[in-house]
C-alpha positions as CSV (number, residue, x, y, z in Angstrom):
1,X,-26.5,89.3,-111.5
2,X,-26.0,91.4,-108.9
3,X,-29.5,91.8,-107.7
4,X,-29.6,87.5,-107.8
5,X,-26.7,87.5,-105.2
6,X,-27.9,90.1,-102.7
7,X,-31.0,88.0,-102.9
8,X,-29.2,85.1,-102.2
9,X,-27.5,86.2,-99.3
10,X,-30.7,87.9,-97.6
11,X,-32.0,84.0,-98.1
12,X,-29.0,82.5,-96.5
13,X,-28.3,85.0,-94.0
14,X,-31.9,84.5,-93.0
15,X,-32.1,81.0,-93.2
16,X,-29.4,80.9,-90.8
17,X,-31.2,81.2,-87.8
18,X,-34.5,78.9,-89.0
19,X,-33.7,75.3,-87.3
20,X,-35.7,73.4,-89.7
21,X,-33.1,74.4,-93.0
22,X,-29.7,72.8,-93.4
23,X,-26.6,74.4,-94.9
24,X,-27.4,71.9,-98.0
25,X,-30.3,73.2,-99.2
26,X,-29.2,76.8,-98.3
27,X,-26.5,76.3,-100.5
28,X,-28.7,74.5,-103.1
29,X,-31.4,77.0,-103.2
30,X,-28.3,80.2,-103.5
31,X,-27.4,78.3,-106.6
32,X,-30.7,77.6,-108.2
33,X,-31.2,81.4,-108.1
34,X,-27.8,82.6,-109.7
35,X,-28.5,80.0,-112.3
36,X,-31.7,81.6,-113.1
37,X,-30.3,85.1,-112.8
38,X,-27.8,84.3,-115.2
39,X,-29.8,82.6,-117.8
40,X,-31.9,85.7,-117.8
41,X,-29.1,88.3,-118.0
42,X,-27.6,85.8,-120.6
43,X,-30.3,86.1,-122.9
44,X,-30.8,89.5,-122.3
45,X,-27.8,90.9,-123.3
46,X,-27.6,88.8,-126.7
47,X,-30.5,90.1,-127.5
48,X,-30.0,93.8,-127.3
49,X,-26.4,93.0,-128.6
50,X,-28.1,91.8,-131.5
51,X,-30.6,94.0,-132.1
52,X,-27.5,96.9,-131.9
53,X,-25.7,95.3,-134.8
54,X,-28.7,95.2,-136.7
55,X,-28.8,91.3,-136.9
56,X,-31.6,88.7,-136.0
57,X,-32.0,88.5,-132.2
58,X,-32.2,84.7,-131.9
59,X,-29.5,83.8,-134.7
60,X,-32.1,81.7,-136.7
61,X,-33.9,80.3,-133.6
62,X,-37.3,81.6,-132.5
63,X,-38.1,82.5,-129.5
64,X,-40.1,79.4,-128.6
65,X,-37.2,77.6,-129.2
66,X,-34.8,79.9,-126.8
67,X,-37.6,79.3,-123.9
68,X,-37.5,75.5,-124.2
69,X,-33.6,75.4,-124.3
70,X,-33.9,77.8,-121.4
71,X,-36.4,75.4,-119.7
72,X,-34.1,72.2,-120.4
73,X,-31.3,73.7,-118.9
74,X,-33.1,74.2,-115.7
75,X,-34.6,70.8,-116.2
76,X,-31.1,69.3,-116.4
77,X,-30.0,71.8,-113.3
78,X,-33.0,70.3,-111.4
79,X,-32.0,66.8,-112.2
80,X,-28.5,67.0,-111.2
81,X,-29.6,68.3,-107.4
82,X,-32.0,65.4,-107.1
83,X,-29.4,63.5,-107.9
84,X,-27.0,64.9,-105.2
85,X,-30.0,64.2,-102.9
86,X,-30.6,60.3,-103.5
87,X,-29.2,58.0,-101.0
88,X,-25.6,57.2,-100.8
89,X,-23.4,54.7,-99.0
90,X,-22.3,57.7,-96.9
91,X,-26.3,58.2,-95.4
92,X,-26.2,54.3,-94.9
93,X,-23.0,54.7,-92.6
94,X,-23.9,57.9,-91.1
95,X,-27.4,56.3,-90.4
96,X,-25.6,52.9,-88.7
97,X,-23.7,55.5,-87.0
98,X,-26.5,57.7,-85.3
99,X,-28.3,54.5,-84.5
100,X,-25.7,53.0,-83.0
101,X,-24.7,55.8,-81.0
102,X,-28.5,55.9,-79.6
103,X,-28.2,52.5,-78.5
104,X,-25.4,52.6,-76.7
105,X,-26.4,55.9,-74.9
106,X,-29.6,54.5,-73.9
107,X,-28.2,51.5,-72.5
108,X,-25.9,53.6,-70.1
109,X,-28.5,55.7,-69.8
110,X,-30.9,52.5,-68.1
111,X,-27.4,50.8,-66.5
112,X,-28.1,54.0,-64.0
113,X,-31.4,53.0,-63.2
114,X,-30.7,48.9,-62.7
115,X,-28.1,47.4,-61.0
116,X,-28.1,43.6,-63.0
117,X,-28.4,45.5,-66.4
118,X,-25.2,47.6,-65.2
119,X,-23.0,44.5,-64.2
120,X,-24.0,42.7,-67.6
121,X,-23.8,45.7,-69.8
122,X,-20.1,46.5,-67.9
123,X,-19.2,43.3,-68.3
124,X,-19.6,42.3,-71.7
125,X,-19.5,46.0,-73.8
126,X,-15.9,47.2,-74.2
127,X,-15.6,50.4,-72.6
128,X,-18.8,50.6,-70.5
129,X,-17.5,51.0,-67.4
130,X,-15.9,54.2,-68.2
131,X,-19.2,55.6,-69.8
132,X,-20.8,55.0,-67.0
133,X,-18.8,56.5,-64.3
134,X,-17.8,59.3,-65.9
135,X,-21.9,60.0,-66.3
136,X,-22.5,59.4,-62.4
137,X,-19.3,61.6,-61.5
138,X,-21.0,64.8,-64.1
139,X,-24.8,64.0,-62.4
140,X,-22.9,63.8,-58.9
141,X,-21.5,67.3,-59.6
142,X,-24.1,69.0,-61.2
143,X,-22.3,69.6,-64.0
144,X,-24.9,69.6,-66.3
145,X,-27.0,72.0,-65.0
146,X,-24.3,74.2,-64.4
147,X,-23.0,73.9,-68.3
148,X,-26.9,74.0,-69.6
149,X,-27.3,77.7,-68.1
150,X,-24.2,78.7,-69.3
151,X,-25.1,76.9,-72.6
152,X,-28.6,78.9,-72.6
153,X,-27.0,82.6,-72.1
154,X,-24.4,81.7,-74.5
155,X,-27.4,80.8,-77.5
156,X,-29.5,84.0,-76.4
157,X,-26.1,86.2,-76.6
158,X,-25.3,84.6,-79.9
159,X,-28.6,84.7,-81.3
160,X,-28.8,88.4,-80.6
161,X,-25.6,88.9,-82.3
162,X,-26.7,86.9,-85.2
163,X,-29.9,89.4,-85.1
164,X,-27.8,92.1,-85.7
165,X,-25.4,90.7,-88.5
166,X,-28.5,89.8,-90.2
167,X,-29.9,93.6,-89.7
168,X,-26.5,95.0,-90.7
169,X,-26.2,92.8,-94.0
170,X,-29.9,93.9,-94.9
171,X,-28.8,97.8,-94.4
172,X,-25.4,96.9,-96.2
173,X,-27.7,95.4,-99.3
174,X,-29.9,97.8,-99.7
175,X,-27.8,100.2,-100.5
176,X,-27.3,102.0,-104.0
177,X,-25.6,99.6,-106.8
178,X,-21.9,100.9,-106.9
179,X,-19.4,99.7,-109.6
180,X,-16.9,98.2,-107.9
181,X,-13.1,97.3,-108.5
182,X,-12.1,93.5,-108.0
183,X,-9.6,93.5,-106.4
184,X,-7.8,90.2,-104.2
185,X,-9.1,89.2,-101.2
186,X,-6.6,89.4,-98.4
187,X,-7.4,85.9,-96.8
188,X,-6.7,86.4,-92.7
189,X,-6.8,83.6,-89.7
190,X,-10.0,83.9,-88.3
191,X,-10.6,80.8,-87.0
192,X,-11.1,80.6,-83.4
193,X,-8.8,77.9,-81.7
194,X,-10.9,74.7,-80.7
195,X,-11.3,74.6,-76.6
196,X,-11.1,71.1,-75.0
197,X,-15.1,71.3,-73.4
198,X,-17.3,69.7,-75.6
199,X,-19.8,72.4,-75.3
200,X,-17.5,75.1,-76.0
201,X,-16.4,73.1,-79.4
202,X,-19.8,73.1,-80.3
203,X,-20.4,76.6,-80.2
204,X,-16.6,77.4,-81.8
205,X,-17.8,75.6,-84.8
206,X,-20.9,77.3,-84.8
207,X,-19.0,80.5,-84.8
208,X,-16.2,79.3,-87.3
209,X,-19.3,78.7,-90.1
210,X,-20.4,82.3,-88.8
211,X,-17.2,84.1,-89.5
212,X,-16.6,81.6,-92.7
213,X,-20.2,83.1,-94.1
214,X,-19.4,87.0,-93.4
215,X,-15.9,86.4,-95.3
216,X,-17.9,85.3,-98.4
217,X,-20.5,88.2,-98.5
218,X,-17.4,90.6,-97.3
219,X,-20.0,92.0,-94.9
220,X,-19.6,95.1,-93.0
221,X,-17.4,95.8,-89.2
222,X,-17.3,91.9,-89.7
223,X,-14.1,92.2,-87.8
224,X,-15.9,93.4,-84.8
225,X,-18.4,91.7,-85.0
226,X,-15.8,88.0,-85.1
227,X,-13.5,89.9,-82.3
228,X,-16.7,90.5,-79.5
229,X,-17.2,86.7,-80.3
230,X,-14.1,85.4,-79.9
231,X,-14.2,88.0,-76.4
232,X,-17.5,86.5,-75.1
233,X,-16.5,82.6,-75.7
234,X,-13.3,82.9,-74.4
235,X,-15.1,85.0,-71.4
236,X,-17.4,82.0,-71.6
237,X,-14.4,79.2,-71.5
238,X,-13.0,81.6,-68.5
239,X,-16.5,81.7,-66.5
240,X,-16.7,77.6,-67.0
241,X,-13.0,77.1,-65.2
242,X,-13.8,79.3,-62.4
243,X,-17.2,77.6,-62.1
244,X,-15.2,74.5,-61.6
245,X,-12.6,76.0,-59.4
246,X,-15.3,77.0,-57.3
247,X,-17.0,73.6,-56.7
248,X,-14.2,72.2,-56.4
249,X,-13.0,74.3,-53.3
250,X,-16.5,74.2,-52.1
251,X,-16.6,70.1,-51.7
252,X,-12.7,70.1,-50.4
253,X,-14.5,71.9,-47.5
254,X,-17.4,69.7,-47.3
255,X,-15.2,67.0,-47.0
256,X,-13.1,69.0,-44.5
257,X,-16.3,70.0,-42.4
258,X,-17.4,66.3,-42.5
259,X,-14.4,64.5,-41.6
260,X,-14.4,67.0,-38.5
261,X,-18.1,65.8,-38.0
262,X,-17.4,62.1,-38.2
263,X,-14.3,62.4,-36.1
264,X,-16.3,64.0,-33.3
265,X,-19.0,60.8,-33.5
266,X,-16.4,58.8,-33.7
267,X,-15.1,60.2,-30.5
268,X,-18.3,59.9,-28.8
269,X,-19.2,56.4,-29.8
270,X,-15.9,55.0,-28.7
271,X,-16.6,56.1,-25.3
272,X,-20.1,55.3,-25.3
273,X,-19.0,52.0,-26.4
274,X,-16.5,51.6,-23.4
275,X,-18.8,52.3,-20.8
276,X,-21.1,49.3,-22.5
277,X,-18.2,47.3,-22.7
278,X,-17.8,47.9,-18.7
279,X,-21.1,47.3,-18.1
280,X,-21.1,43.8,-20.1
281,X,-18.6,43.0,-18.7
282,X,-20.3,43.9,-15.2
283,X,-22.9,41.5,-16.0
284,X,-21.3,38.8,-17.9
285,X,-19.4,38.2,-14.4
286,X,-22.4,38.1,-12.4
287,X,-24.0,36.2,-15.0
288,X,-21.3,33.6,-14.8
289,X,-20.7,33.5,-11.0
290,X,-24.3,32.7,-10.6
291,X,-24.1,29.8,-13.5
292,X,-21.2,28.5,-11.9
293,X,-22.8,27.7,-8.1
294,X,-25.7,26.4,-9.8
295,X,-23.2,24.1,-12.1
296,X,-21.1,23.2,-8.6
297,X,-24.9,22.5,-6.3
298,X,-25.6,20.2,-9.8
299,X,-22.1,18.3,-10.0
300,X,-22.7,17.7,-6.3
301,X,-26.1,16.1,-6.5
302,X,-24.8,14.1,-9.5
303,X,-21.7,12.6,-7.4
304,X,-23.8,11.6,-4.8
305,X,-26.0,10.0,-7.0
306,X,-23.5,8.1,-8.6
307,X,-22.1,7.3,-5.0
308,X,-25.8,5.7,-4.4
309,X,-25.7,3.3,-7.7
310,X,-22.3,2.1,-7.7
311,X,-23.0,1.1,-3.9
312,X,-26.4,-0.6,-4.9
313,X,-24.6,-2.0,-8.0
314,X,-22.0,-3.6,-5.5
315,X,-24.9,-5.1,-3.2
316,X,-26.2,-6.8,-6.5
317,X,-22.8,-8.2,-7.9
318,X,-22.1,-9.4,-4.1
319,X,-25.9,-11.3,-4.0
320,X,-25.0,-12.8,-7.6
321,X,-21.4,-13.8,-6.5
322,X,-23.0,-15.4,-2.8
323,X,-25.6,-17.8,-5.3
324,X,-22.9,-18.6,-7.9
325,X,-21.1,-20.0,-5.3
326,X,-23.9,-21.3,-3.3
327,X,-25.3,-23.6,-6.9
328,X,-21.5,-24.8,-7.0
329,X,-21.7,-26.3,-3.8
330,X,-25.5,-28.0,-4.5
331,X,-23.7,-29.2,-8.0
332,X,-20.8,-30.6,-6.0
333,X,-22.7,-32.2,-3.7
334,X,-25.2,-33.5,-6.1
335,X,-21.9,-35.3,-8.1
336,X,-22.8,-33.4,-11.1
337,X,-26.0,-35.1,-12.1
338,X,-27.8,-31.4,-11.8
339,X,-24.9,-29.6,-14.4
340,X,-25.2,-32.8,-17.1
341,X,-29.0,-32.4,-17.6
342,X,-28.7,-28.9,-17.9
343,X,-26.1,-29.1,-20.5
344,X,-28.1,-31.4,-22.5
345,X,-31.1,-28.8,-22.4
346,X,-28.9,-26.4,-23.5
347,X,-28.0,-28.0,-26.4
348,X,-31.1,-29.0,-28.0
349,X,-31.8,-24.9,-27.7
350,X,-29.0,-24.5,-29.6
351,X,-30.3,-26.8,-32.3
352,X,-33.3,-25.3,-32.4
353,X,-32.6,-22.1,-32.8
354,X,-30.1,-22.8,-35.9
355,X,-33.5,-24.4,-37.5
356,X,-35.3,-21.2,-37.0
357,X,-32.1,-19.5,-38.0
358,X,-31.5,-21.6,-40.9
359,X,-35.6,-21.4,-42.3
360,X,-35.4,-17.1,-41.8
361,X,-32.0,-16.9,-43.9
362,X,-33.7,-19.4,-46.5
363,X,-36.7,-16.6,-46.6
364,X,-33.9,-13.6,-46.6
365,X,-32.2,-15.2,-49.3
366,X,-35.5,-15.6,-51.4
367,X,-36.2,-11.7,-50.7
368,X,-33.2,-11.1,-51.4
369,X,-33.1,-12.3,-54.7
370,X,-36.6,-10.8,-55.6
371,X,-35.3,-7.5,-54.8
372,X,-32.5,-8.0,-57.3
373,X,-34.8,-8.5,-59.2
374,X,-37.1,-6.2,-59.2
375,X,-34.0,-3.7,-58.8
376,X,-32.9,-4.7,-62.2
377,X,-36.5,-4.4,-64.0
378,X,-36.3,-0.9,-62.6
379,X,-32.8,-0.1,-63.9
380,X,-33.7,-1.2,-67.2
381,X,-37.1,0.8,-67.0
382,X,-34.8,4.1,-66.7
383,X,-32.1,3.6,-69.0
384,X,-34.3,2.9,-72.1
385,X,-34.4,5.9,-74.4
386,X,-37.9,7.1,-74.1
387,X,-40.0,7.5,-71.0
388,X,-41.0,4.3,-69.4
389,X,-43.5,4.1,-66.4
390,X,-42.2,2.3,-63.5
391,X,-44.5,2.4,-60.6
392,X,-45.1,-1.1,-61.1
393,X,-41.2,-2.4,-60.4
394,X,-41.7,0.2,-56.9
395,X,-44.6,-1.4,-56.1
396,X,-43.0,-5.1,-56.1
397,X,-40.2,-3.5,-54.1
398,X,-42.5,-2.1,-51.7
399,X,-44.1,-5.6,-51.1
400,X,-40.7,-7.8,-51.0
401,X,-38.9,-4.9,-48.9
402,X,-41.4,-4.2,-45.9
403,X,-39.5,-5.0,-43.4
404,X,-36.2,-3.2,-44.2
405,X,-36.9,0.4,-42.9
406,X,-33.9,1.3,-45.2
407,X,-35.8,0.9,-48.7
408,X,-39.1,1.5,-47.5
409,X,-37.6,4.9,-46.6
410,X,-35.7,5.4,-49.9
411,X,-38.9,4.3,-51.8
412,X,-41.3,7.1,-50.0
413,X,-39.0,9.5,-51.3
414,X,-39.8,8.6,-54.8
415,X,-42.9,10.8,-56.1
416,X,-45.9,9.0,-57.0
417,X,-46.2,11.3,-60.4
418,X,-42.7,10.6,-61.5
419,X,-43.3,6.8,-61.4
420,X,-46.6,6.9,-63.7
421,X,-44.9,9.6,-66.0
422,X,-41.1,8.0,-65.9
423,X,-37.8,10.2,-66.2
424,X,-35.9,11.2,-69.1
425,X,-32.5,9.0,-70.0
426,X,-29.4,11.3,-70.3
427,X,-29.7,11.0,-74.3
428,X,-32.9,13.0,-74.2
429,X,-31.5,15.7,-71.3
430,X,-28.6,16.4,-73.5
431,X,-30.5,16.9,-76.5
432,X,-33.1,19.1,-74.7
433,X,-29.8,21.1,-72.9
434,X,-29.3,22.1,-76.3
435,X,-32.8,24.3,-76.8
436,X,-32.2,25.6,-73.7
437,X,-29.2,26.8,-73.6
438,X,-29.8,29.2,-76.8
439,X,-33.0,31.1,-75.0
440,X,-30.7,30.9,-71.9
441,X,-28.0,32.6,-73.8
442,X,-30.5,35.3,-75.0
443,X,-31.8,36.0,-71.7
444,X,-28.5,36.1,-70.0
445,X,-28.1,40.0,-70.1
446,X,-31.7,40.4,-68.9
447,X,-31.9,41.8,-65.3
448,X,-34.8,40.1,-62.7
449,X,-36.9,43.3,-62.9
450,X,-36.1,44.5,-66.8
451,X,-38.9,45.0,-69.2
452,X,-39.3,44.9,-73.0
453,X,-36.0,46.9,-74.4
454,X,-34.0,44.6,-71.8
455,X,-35.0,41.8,-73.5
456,X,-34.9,43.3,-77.3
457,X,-31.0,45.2,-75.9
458,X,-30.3,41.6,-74.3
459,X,-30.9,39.8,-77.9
460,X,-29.0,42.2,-79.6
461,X,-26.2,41.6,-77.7
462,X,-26.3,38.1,-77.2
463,X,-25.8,38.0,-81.1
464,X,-22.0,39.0,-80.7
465,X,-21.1,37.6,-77.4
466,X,-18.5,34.7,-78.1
467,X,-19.4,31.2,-76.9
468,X,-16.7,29.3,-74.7
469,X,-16.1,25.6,-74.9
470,X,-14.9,23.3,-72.6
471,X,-13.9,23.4,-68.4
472,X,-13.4,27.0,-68.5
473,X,-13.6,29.1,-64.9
474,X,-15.9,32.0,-64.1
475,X,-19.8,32.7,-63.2
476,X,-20.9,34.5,-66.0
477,X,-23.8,32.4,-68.3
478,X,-21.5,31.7,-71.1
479,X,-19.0,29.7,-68.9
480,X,-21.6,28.1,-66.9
481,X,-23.0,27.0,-70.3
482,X,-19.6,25.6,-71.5
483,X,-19.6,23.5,-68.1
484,X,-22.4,22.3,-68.2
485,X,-22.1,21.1,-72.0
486,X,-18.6,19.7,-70.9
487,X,-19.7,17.6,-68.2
488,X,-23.0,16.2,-70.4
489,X,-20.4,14.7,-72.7
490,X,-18.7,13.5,-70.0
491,X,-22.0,11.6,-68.7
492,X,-21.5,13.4,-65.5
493,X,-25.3,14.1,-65.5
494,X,-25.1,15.3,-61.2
495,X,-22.0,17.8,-61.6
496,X,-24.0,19.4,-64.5
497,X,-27.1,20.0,-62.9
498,X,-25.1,22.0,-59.7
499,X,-23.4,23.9,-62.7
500,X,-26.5,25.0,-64.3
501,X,-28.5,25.9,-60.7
502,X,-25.8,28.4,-60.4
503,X,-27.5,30.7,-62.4
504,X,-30.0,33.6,-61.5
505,X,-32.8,35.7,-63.0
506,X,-34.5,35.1,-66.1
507,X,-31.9,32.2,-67.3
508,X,-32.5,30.1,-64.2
509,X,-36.5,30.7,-65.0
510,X,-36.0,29.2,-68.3
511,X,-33.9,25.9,-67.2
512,X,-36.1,25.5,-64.5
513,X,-38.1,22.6,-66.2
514,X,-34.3,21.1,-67.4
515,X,-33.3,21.0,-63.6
516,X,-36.3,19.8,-62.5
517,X,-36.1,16.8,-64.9
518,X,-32.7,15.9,-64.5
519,X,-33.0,16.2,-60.3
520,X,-35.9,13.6,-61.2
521,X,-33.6,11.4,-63.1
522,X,-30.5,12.1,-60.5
523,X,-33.2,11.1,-57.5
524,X,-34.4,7.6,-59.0
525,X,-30.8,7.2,-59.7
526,X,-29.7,7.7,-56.3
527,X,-32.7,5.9,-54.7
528,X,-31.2,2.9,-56.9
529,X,-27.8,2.8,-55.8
530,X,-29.2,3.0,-52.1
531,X,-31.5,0.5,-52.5
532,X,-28.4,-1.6,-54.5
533,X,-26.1,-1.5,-51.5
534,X,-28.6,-2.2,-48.8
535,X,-29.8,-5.8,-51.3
536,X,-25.5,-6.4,-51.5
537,X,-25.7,-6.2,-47.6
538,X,-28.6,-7.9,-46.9
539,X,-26.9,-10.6,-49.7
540,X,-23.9,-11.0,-47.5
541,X,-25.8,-11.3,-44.2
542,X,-27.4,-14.2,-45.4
543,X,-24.5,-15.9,-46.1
């Protein structure tokens, strides 16, 4: 029995410093062997207990029969620890747990490297920010360098240490077999206190299962062996606040040494910048004395050049006055024979220009009405539900409106591709809105530049973002998306479209073809109303 635990421990002790074994199976494979050991033993000592008294050794079982009950209990032993090995609700939890904690540290970890990915990610993941300050402030510091060097002496200086406990329990175990006394075990507080660094916590663990393994095996000098370790951590806690004490004075005199730096520019620059200031103001004077005589030698030639047409403008109106006066003399003396014939040839113009008046307003009105017309076909041709060409109603308003420069103007503007192919009605717009705004939504955390895990984190997360409804304010996608849906139930097609060209990156890619359609509907929709009010104007001109 004894012999099985000395065993055990040299396993465990040894097994201590593999990485590859876990306290589990350490524990697992101590037992297995005790078991054994004590089986044997068991048996053992029946036997030659027996075979003192002078009785059968196996109590009316043979020996093949003690074997297989020896070899089912180790059978049932082996099938209780694969049992404790299976899978358990508490691997699934710790499993959602690593994974989880992975994700989230790679995501801070590529919010350092893009900018977009870090305004997203901060935005929308509770306690982000934080994350990812406190990781620039430790890189701006060097911290972890620093705390990895330390962390490296501190693992060579304990594994030497655990070197020599393990040498020292070997020594202790292969000495002679002594009977000894059992006696109580005086149970003393060695734990070491838990430090607030996360990498001293990790290594006061380490030690605590150190000092928790030489208490079991009551292993030799253990005390000084747990009071040099307790020494060198705490010497180790001590070395890490100085090392922090120390940078910290060093970049209060950076900052010292710099603002005396900067002061000193700023110094010089002020007074370089007041001698420019002198000399632009030097030559801003010059530059305006010499635009002012050439403004004063201009305003001169320009008064005596209006002195020159208001005289020959006098001269004219004098000449004019002199024959008005001169033909009212004629007229006089003619007995106003002269003024009756002209006033009879004045009105027959008169009549016949309200003919030719009268037969263009007849023609105006006729346009006028085919314009209507054709204006209505066209309004008809865009409100149906499906996609109706109608290059045929522009092409009648081309010929009926080719002398108003207005709608020939507003009809150029209309694209020759759009008229053969037709636009799509605000029914169909809607129900496309709706595709787009769920690969919109899982593009929205994607930055411009991000690759294949920005898309698959960007998914993830647009699985728990909440959707907003309604007129709500802000510029992220999800309120641009609740505008946008607002305003399509509300018909209001044109505020919609500004709503959703508001967004950037990949979710503006993917509406792209939804704007472009509805700026093609918005257009012909505009060109109509123009080309509406010019035919109500033209309309009330002719009357």
């Amino acid at each position: 029995m004894l012999g099985a635990i000395r065993q055990a421990a040299r396993v465990r002790t040894a097994n201590l410093f593999s990485p590859n074994v876990t306290r589990q199976q350490i524990f697992l494979q101590t037992r297995k062997r005790i078991y054994s050991t004590e089986t044997t033993s068991k048996s053992t000592s029946d036997i030659s207990k027996a075979a003192t008294n002078g009785a059968t050794p196996f109590k009316g079982a043979t020996p093949t029969e003690t074997v297989k009950e020896e070899l089912a209990a180790n059978n049932a032993v082996k099938e209780e620890l694969a049992k404790k090995k299976g899978f358990g609700f508490g691997k699934f939890i710790l499993g959602i747990t690593i994974f989880g904690g992975i994700a989230y540290g790679g995501a801070v970890y590529y919010s350092l490297e893009h900018e977009d990915f870090r305004d997203a990610f901060v935005e929308h993941v509770y306690g982000a920010e934080k994350s990812v300050e406190y990781v620039e402030d430790l890189q701006r510091q060097g911290t972890f360098e620093r705390i990895g060097k330390d962390v490296k002496q501190f693992n060579n200086k304990a594994f030497d240490k655990g070197k020599d406990v393990f040498n020292r329990v070997n020594q202790i175990f292969k000495q002679p077999d002594t009977v000894k006394v059992p006696i109580e075990k005086i149970v003393k507080e060695r734990k070491i206190e838990l430090p607030e660094d996360p990498i001293l916590l990790k290594l006061t663990y380490t030690l605590n299962e150190l000092i928790d393994i030489l208490d079991n095996y009551d292993v030799k000098d253990k005390d000084d062996l747990i009071k040099r370790a307790k020494e060198e951590l705490r010497e180790l806690g001590t070395h890490i606040d100085l090392l922090r004490i120390e940078d910290q004075a060093r970049i209060q005199a950076h900052i010292t040494e710099q603002n005396e730096k900067y002061n000193q520019l700023y110094v010089s620059k002020e007074n370089e910048l007041k001698r420019q200031l002198e000399d632009e103001k030097k030559r801003i004077y010059e530059q305006h004395y010499e635009q002012f005589n050439s403004e004063l030698a201009r305003e001169s030639a320009r008064h005596n050049e209006e002195l020159k047409n208001e005289l020959f403008r006098q001269s004219v109106e004098i000449q004019r006055r002199w024959i008005r006066d001169v033909k009212f003399m004629v007229e006089k003396e003619r007995g106003g024979r002269l003024a009756r014939l002209d006033n009879i040839n004045h009105h027959l113009k008169i009549l016949e220009r309200i003919s030719v008046d009268n037969a263009e307003h007849l023609d105006d009105s006729l346009k006028t009405h085919r314009l209507w017309c054709a204006l209505r076909a066209l309004q008809n041709a865009i409100e149906q539900p499906d996609r109706i060409p109608f290059a045929n109603q522009i092409a009648a308003m081309r010929h009926l409106s080719s002398t108003d420069e207005i709608v020939t103007t507003v009809l150029s503007t209309i694209d020759d591709n759009v008229a053969n192919n037709g636009v799509d009605s605000i029914s169909d717009l809607s129900a496309r809105f709706a595709t787009v705004r769920d690969e919109v939504r899982r593009a929205s955390l994607v930055p411009e530049n991000g690759g294949v895990f920005a898309h698959l984190l960007s998914i993830m997360l647009s699985k728990v973002l909440f959707h907003k409804h309604g007129l709500v304010e802000g510029s992220d996608v999800e309120s641009i998306l609740a505008r946008v849906q607002y305003h399509l139930n509300e018909n209001d097609l044109d505020t919609a479209t500004r709503e959703l060209n508001q967004l950037k990156g990949w979710p503006k890619k993917l509406a792209e073809d939804w704007i472009k359609a509805a700026r093609n509907h918005l257009e012909i929709k505009q060109a109509i109303e123009v080309i509406e009010t010019q035919a109500t104007l033209s309309s009330l001109s002719v009357v």
